[in-house]
N, CA and C atoms as a LAMMPS dump frame, in Angstrom:
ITEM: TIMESTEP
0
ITEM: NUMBER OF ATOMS
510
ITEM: BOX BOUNDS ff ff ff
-5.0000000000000000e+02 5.0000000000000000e+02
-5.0000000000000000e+02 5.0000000000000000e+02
-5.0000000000000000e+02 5.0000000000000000e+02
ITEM: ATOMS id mol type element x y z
1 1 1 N 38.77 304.79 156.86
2 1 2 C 39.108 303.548 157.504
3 1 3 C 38 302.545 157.194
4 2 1 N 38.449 300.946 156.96
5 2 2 C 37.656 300.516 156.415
6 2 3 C 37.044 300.106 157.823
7 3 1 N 35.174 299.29 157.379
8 3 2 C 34.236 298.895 158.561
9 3 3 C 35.183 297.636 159.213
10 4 1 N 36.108 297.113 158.72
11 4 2 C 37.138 295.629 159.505
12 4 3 C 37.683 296.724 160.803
13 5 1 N 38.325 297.587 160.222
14 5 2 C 39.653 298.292 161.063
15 5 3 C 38.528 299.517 162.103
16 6 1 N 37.28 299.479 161.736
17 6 2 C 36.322 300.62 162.665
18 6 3 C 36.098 299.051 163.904
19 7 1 N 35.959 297.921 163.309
20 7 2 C 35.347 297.055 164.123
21 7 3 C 36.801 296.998 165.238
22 8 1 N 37.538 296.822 164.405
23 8 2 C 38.342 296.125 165.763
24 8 3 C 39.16 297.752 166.986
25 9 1 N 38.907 298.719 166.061
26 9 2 C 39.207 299.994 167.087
27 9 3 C 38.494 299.883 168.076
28 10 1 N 37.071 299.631 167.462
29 10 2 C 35.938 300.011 168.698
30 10 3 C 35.922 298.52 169.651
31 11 1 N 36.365 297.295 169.086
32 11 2 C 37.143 296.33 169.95
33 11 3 C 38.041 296.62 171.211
34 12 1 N 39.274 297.119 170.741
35 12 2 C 40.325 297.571 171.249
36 12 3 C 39.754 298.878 172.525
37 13 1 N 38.862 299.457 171.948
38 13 2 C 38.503 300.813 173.159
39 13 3 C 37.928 299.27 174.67
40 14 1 N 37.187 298.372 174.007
41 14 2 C 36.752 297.737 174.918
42 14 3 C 37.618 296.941 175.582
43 15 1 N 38.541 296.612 175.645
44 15 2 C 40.054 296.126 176.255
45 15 3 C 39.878 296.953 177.552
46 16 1 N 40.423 295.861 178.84
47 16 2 C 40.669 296.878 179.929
48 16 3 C 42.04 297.744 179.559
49 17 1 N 42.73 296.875 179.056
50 17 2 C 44.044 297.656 178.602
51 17 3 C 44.448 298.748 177.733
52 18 1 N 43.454 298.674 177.003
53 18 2 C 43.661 300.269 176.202
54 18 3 C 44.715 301.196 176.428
55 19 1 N 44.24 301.381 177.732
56 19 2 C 44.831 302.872 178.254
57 19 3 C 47.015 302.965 178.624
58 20 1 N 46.966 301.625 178.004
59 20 2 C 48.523 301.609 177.998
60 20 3 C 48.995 301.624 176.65
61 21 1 N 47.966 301.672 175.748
62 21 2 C 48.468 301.312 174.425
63 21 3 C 48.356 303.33 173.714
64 22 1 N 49.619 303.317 173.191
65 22 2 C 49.9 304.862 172.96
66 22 3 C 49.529 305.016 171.351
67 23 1 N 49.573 304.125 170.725
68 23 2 C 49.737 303.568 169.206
69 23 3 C 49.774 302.663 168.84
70 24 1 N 48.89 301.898 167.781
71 24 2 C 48.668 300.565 166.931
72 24 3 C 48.731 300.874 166.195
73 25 1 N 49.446 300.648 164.43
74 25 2 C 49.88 301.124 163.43
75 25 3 C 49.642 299.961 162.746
76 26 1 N 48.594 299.729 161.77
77 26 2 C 48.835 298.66 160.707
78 26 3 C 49.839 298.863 159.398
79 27 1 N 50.039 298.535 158.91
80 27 2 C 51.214 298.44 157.75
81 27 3 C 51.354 297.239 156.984
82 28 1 N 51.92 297.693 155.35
83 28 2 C 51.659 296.341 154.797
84 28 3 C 50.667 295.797 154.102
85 29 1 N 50.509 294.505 152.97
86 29 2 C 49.7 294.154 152.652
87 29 3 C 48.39 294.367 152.652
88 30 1 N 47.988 294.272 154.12
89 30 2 C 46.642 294.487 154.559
90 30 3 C 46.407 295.689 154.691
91 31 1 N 46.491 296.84 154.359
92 31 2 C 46.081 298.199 153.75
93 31 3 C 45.641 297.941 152.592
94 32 1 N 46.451 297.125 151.66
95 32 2 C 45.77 297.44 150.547
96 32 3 C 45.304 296.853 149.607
97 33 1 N 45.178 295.712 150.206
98 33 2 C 44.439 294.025 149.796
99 33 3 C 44.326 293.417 150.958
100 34 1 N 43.51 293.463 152.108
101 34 2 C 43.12 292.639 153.482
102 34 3 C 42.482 291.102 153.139
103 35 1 N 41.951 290.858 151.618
104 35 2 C 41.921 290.158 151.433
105 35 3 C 42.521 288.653 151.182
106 36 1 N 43.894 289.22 150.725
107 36 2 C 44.899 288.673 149.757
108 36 3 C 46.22 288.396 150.908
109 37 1 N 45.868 289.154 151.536
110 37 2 C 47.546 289.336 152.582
111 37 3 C 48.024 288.29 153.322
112 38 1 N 49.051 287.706 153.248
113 38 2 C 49.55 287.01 153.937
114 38 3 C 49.845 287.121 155.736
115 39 1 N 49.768 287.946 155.885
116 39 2 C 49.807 288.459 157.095
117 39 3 C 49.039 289.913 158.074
118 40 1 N 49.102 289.786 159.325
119 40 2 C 48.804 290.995 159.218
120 40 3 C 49.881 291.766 159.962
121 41 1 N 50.419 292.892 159.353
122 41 2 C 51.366 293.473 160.309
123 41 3 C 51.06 294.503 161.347
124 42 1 N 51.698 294.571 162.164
125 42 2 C 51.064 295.508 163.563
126 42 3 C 52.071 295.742 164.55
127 43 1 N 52.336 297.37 164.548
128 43 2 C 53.499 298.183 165.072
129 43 3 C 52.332 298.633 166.604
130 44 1 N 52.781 298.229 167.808
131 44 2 C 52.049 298.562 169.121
132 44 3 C 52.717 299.326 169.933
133 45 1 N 52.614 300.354 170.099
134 45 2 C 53.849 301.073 170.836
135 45 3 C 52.323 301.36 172.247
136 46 1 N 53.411 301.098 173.777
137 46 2 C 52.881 301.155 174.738
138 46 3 C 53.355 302.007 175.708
139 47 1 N 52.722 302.08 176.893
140 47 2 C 53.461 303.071 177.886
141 47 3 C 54.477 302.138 178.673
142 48 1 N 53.828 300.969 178.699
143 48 2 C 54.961 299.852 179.604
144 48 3 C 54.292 298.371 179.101
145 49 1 N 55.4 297.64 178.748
146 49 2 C 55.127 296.247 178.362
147 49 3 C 54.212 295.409 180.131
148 50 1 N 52.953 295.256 179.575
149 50 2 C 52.943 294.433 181.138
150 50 3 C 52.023 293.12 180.618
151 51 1 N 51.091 292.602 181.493
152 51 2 C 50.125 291.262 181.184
153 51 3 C 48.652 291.835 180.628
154 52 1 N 48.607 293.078 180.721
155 52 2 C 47.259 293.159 180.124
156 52 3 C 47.635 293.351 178.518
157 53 1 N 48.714 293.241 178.333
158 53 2 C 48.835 292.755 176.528
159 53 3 C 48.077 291.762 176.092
160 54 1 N 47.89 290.774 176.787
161 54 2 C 47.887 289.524 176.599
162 54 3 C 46.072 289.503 175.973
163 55 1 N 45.358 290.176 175.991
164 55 2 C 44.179 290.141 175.829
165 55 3 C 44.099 290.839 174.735
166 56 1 N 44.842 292.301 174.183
167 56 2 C 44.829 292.443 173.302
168 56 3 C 45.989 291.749 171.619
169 57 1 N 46.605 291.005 172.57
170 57 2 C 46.968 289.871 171.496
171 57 3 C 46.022 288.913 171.125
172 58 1 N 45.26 288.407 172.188
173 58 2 C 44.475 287.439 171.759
174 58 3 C 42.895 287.858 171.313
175 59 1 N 42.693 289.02 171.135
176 59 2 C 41.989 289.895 170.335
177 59 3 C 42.429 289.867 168.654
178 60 1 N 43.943 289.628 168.45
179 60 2 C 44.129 289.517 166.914
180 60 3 C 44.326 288.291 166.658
181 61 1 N 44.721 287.289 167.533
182 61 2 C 45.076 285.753 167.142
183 61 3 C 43.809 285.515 166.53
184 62 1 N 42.661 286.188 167.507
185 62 2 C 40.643 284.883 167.451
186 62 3 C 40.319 286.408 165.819
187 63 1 N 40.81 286.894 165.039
188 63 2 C 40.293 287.993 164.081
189 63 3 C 41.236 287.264 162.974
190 64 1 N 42.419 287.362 163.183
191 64 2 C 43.072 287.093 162.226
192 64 3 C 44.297 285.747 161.731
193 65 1 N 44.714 285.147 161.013
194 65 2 C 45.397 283.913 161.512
195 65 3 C 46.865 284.21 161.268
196 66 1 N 47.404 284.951 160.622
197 66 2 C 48.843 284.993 161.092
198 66 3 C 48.979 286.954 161.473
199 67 1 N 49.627 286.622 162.574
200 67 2 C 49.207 288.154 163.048
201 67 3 C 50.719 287.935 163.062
202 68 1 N 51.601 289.281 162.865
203 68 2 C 53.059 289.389 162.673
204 68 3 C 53.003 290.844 163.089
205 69 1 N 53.494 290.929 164.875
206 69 2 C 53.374 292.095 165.036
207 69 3 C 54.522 292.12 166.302
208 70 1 N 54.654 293.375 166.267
209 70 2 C 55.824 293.934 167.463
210 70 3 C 55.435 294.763 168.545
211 71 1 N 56.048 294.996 169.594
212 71 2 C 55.707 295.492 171.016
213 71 3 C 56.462 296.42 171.573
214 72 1 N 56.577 297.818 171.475
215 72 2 C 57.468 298.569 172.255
216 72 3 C 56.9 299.562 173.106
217 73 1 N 57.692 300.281 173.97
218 73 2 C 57.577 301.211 174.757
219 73 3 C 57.72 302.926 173.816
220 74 1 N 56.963 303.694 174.408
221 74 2 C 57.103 304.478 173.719
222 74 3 C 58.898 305.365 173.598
223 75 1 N 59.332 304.997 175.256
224 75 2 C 60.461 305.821 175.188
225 75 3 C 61.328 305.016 174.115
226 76 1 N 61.167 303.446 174.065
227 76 2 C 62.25 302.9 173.598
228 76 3 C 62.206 302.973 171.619
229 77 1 N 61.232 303.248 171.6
230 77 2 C 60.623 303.229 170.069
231 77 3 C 61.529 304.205 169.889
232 78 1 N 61.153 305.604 170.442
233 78 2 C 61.856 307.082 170.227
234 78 3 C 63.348 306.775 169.9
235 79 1 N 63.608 306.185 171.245
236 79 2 C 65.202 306.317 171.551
237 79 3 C 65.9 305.394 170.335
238 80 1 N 65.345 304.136 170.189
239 80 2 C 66.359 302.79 169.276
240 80 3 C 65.474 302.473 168.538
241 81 1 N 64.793 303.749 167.361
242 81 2 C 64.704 303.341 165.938
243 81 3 C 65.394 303.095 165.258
244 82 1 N 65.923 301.764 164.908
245 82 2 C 66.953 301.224 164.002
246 82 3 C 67.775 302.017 163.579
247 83 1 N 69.356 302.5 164.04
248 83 2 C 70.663 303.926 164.02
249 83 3 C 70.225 303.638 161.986
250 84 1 N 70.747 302.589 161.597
251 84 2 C 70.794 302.464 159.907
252 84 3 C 69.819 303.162 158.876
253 85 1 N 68.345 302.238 159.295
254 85 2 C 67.44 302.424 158.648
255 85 3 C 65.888 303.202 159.021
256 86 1 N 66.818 304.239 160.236
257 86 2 C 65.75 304.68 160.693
258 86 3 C 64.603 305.149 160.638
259 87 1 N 65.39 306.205 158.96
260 87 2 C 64.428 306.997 158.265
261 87 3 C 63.622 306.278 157.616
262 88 1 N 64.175 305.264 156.81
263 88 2 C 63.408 304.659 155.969
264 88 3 C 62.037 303.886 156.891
265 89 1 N 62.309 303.434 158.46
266 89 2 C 61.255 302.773 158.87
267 89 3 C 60.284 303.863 159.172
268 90 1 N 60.751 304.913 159.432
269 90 2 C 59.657 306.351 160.074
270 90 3 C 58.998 306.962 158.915
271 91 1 N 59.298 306.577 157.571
272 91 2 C 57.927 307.012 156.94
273 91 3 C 57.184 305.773 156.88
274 92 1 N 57.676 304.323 156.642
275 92 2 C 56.107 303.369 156.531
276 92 3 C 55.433 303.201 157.657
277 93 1 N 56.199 304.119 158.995
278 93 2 C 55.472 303.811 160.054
279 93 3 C 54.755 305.273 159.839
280 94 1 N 54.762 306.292 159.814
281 94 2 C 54.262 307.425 159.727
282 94 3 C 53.234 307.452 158.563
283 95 1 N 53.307 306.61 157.693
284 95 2 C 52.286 306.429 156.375
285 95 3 C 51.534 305.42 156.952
286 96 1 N 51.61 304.779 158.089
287 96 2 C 51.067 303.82 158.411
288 96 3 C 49.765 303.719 158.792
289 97 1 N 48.508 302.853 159.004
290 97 2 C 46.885 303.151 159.052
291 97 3 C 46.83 302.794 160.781
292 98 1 N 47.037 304.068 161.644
293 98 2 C 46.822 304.494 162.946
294 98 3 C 45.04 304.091 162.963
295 99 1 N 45.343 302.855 164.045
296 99 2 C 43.797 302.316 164.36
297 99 3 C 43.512 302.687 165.616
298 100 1 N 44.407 302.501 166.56
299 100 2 C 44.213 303.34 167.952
300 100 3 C 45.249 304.198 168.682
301 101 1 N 44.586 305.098 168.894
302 101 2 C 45.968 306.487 169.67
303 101 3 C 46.121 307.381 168.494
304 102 1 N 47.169 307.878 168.795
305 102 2 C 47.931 308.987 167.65
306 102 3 C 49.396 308.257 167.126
307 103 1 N 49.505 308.945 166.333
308 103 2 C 50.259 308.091 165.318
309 103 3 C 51.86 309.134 166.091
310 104 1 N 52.884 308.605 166.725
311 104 2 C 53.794 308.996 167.037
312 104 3 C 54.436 309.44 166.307
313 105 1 N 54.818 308.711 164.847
314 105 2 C 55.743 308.644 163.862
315 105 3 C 56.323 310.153 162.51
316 106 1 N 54.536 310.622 162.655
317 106 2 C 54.915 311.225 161.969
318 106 3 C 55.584 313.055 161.997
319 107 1 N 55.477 313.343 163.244
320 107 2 C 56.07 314.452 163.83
321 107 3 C 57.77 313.842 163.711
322 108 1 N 58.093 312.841 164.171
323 108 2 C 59.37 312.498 163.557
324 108 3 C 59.544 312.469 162.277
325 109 1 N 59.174 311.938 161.532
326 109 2 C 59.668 311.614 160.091
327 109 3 C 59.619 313.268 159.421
328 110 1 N 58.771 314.093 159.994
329 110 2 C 58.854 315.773 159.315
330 110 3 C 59.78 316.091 159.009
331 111 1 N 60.667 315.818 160.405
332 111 2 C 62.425 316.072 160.535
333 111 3 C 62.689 315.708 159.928
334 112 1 N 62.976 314.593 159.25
335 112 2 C 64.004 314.194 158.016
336 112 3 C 64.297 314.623 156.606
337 113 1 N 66.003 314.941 156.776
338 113 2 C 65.991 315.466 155.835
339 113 3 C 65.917 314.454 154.356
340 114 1 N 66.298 314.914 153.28
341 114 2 C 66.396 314.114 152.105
342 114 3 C 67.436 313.366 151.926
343 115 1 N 68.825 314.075 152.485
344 115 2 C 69.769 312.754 152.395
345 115 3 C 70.303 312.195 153.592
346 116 1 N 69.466 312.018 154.335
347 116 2 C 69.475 311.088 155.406
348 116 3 C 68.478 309.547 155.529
349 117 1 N 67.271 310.267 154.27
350 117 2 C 66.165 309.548 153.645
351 117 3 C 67.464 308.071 152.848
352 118 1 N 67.815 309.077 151.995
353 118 2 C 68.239 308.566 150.717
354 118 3 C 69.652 307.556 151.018
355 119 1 N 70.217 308.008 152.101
356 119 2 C 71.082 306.733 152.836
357 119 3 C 70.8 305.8 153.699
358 120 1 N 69.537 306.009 154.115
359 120 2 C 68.642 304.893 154.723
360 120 3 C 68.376 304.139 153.979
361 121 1 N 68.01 304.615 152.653
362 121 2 C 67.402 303.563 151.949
363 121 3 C 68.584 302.813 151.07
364 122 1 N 69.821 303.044 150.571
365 122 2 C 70.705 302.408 150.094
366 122 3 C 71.249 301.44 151.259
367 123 1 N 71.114 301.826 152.86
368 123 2 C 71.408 300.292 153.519
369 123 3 C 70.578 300.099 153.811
370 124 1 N 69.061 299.965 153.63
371 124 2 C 68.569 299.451 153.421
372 124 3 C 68.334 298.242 151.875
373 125 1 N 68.594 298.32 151.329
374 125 2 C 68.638 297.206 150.036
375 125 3 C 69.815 296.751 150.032
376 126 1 N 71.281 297.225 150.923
377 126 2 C 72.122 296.367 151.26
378 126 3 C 71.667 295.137 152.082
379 127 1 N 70.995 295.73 152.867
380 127 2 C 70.013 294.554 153.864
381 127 3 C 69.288 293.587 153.317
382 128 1 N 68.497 294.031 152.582
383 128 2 C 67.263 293.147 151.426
384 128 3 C 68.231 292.418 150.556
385 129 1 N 69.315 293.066 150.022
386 129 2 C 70.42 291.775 148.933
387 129 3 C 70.466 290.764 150.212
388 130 1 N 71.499 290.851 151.669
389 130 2 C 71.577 290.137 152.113
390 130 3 C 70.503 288.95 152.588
391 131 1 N 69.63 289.256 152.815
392 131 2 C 68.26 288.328 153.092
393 131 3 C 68.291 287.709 151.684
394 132 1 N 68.579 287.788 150.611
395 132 2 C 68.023 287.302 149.344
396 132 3 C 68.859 286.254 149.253
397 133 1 N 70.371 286.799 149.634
398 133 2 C 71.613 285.672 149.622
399 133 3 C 71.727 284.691 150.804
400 134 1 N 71.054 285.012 151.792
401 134 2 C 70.653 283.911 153.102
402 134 3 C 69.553 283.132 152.736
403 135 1 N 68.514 283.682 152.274
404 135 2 C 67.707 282.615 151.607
405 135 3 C 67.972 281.894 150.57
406 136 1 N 68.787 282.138 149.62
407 136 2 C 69.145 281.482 148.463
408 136 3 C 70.569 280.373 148.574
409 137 1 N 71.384 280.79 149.702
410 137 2 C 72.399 279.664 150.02
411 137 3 C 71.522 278.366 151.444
412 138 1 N 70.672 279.134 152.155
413 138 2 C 70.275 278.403 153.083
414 138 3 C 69.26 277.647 152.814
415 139 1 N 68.299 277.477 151.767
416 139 2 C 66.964 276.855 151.302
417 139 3 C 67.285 275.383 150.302
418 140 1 N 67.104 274.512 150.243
419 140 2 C 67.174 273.61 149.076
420 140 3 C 65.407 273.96 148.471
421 141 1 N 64.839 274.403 148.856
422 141 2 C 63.472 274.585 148.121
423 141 3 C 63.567 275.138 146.645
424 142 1 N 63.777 275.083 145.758
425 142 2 C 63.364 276.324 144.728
426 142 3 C 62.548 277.102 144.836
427 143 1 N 61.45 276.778 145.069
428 143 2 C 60.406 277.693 144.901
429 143 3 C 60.468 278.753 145.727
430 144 1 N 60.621 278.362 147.158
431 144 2 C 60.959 279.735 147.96
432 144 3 C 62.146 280.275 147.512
433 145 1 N 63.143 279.988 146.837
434 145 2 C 63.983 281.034 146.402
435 145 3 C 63.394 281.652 145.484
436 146 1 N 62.739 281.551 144.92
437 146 2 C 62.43 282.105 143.877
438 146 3 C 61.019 282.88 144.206
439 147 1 N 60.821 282.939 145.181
440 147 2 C 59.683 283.596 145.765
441 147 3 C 60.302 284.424 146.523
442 148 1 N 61.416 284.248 147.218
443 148 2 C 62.274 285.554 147.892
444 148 3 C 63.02 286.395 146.753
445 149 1 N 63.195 285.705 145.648
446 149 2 C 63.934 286.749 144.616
447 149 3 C 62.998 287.271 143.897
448 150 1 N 61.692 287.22 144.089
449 150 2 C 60.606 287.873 143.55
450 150 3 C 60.374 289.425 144.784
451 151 1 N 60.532 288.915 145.755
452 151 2 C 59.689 289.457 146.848
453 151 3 C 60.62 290.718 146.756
454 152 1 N 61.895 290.263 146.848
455 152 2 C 63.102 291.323 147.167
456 152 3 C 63.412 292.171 146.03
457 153 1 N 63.107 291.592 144.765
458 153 2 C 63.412 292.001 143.473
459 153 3 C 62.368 293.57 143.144
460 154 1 N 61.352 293.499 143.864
461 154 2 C 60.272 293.964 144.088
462 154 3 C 60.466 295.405 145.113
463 155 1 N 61.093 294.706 146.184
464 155 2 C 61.541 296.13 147.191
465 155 3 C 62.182 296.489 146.427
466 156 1 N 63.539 295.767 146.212
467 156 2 C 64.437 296.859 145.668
468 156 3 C 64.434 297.729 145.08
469 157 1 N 63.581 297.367 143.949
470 157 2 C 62.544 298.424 142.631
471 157 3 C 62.226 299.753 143.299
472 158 1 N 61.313 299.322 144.168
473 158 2 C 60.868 300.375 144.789
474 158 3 C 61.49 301.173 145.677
475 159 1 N 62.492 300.749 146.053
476 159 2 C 63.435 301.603 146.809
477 159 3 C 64.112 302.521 145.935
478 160 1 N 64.602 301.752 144.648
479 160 2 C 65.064 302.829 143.871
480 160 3 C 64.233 303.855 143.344
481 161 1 N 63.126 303.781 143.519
482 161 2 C 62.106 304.492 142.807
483 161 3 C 61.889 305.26 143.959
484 162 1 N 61.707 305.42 145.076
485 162 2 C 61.736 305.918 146.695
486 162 3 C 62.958 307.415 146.482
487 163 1 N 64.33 306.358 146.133
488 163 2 C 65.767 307.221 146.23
489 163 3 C 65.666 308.55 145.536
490 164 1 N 64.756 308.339 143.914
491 164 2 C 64.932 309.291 142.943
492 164 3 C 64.171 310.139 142.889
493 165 1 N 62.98 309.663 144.042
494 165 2 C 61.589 310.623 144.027
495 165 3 C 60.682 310.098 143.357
496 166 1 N 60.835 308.932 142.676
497 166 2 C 59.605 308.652 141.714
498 166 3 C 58.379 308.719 142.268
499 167 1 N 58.797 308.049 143.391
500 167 2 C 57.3 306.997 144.245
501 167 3 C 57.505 307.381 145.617
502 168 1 N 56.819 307.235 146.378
503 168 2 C 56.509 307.926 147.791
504 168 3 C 55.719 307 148.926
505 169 1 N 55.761 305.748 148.632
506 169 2 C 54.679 304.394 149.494
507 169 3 C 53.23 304.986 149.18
508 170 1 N 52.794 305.576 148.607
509 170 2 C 51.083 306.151 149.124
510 170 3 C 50.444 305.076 147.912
């Protein structure tokens, strides 16, 4: 773990709130260029959504400037991991860089079999075409279309490369 992600763990222990937070999961860009990343992404799974969040949000707003992150309960994480793309989200969350707690994800994702993998991930890039075709009828920009048909052109790749075994996210 790099000295950024040791700093802000040993941050986070100092939170009165800690002790509701079950799992913080970074993912994304910032694994593997923190430099370069457009964002930072951040999976928070808790024991109960309450107000002492609020300090460890504003722990990543004053660190980082676009923080792009989500908030769940642990039962609800379990219960309504996306019915479609479930599998496919439970390995980047299970591959994911666990900064505080234990990483929930990956005792689930064990379970999965291969073609339950492998139909996750075909609606999944049904999904990613659609985003490509909402951005591309809804934008007069060029450039962002053409920055979403880069972006997506890119998953997709890799999804197919995911489907056949090539590649594995690591």
């Amino acid at each position: 773990m790099s000295e950024e992600f040791l700093n802000l763990k040993n941050d986070i222990k100092s939170l009165d709130s800690n002790r509701n937070i079950i799992c913080l999961l970074l993912f994304g860009s910032v694994l593997f260029d923190s430099n370069n990343a457009k964002d930072f992404d951040i999976i928070i799974v808790v024991k109960k959504v309450d107000p002492g969040l609020k300090e460890l949000i504003a722990l990543f707003s004053s660190r980082y400037e676009k923080v792009d992150f989500d908030i769940f309960t642990q039962k609800k994480m379990i219960k309504n991991l996306s019915f479609y793309t479930r599998e496919f989200k439970l390995e980047y969350l299970a591959k994911g860089l666990c900064v505080y707690g234990k990483n929930i994800f990956i005792d689930m994702w064990k379970k999965v079999n291969r073609y339950e993998y492998k139909q996750s991930l075909l609606i999944r890039n049904i999904e990613y075409l659609q985003l490509v075709r909402q951005k591309y009828y809804s934008s007069e920009n060029e450039l962002v279309k053409l920055a979403y048909l880069k972006k997506y052109f890119l998953r997709i790749s890799k999804s197919v490369l995911l489907y056949w075994g090539i590649d594995d996210h690591s």
